[in-house]
C-alpha positions in Angstrom: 116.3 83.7 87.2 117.6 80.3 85.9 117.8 78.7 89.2 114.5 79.6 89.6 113.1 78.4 86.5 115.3 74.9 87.4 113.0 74.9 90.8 109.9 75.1 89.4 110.8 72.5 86.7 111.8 70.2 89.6 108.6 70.8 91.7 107.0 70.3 88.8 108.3 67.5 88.0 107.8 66.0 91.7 104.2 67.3 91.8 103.5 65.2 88.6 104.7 62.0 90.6 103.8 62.2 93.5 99.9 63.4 91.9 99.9 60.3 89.9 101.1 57.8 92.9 98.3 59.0 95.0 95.9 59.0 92.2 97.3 55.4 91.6 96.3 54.4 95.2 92.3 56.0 95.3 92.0 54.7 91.8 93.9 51.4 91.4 94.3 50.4 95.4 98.2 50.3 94.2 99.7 50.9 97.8 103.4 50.9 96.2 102.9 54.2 95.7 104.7 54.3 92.4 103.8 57.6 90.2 105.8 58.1 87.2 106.3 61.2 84.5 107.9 62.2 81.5 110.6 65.0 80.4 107.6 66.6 78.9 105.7 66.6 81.6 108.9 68.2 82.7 109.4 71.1 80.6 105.7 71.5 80.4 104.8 71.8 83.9 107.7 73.6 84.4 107.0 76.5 81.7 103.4 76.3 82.9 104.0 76.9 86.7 107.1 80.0 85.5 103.8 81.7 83.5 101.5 81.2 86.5 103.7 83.0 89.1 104.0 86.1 86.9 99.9 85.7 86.6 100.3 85.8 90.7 102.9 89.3 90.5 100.4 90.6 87.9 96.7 90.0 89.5 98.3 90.3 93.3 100.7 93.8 92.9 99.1 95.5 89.7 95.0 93.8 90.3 95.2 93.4 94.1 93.3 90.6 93.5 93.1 88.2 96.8 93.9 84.5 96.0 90.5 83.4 95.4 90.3 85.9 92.4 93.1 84.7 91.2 92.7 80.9 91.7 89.8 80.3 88.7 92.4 82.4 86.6 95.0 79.8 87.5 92.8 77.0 86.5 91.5 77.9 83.7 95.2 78.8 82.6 96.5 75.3 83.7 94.0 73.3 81.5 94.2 75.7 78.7 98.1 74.9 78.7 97.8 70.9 79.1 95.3 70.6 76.9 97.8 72.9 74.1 100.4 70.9 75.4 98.9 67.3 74.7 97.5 68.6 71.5 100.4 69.9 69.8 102.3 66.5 71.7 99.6 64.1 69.9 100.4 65.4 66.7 104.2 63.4 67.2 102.5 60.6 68.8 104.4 62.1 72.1 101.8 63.0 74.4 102.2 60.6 77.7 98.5 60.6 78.8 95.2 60.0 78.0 92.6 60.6 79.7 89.3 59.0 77.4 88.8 56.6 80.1 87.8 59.0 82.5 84.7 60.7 82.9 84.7 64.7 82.1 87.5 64.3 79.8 88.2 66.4 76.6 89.6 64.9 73.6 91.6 62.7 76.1 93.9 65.8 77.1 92.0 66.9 79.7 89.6 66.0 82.6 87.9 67.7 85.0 88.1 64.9 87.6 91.9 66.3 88.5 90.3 69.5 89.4 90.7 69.0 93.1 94.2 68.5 92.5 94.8 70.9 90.3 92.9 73.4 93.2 95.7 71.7 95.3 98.8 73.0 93.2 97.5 76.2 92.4 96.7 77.2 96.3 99.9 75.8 97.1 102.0 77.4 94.3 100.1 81.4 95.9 101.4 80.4 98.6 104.5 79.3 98.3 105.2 82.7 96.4 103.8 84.6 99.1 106.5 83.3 101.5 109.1 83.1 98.7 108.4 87.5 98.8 108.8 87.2 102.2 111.7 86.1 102.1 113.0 87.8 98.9 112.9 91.7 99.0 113.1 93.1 95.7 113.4 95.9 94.2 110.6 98.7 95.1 111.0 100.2 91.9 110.5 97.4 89.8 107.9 97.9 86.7 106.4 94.6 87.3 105.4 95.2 90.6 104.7 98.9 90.9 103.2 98.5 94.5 104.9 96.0 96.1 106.7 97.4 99.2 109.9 95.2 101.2 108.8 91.5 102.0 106.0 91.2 99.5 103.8 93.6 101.3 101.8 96.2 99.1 102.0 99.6 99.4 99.5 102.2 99.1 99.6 104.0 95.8 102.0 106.6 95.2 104.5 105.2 98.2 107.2 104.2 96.6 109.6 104.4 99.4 108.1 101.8 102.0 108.4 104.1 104.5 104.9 106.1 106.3 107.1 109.3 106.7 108.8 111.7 104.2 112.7 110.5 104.3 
């Protein structure tokens, strides 16, 4: 659990750099392609993607919700957390970012003009767990995901063995 939580801090982390190099070369023609963060950004990027994959166990294996149901959950659960983040970050003149130049912003903390982005991440992060269960089979008798079957898979309701016969 751990290492995992250590791997989406790091792809965190790398998706805040590489987001703000590219954003750098649209916006400021800057073709060094230098992005930068901050160990918040680490922790709170980190924290924030660990909540939104048990959003995707809870809406995808308890909801069946399809990933376009789940993406505006996603969103609105990413800005929610920056903008709580930044806040509570302000308050010890810590917060890395501020966004007032930009148009769509809110208090600074948030903007909707990284909406395409944060599309971007949130696709990428449903599907990155749906290969990750692939790849992973856990346990069919888990409470957290009462449905899910061996690679990710659901399974109809009340099959809790996987299989279509009685073993």
């Amino acid at each position: 659990m751990m290492t995992t939580r250590r791997a989406e801090s790091l792809r965190a982390r790398d998706a805040s750099v590489l987001f703000t190099s590219v954003f750098n070369l649209f916006e400021k023609a800057d073709r060094t392609l230098r992005g930068h963060t901050s160990l918040w950004s680490f922790l709170m990027y980190g924290s924030c993607s660990f909540v939104v994959e048990k959003l995707y166990l809870h809406l995808h294996f308890r909801r069946g919700w399809g990933t376009l149901q789940r993406l505006p959950i996603y969103i609105c659960f990413i800005y929610t957390w920056e903008f709580s983040w930044g806040f509570a970050l302000r308050l010890y003149d810590a917060c890395s970012w501020d966004y007032s130049h930009y148009p769509l912003n809110f208090m600074g903390l948030v903007t909707l003009l990284y909406l395409p982005g944060w599309v971007c991440l949130s696709l990428y992060q449903d599907v990155l767990s749906n290969i990750l269960l692939r790849v992973v089979c856990h346990d069919r008798n888990n409470e957290e995901m009462p449905n899910a079957g061996a690679n990710g898979r659901m399974l109809p309701k009340g099959n809790k063995n996987g299989f279509k016969g009685n073993f």
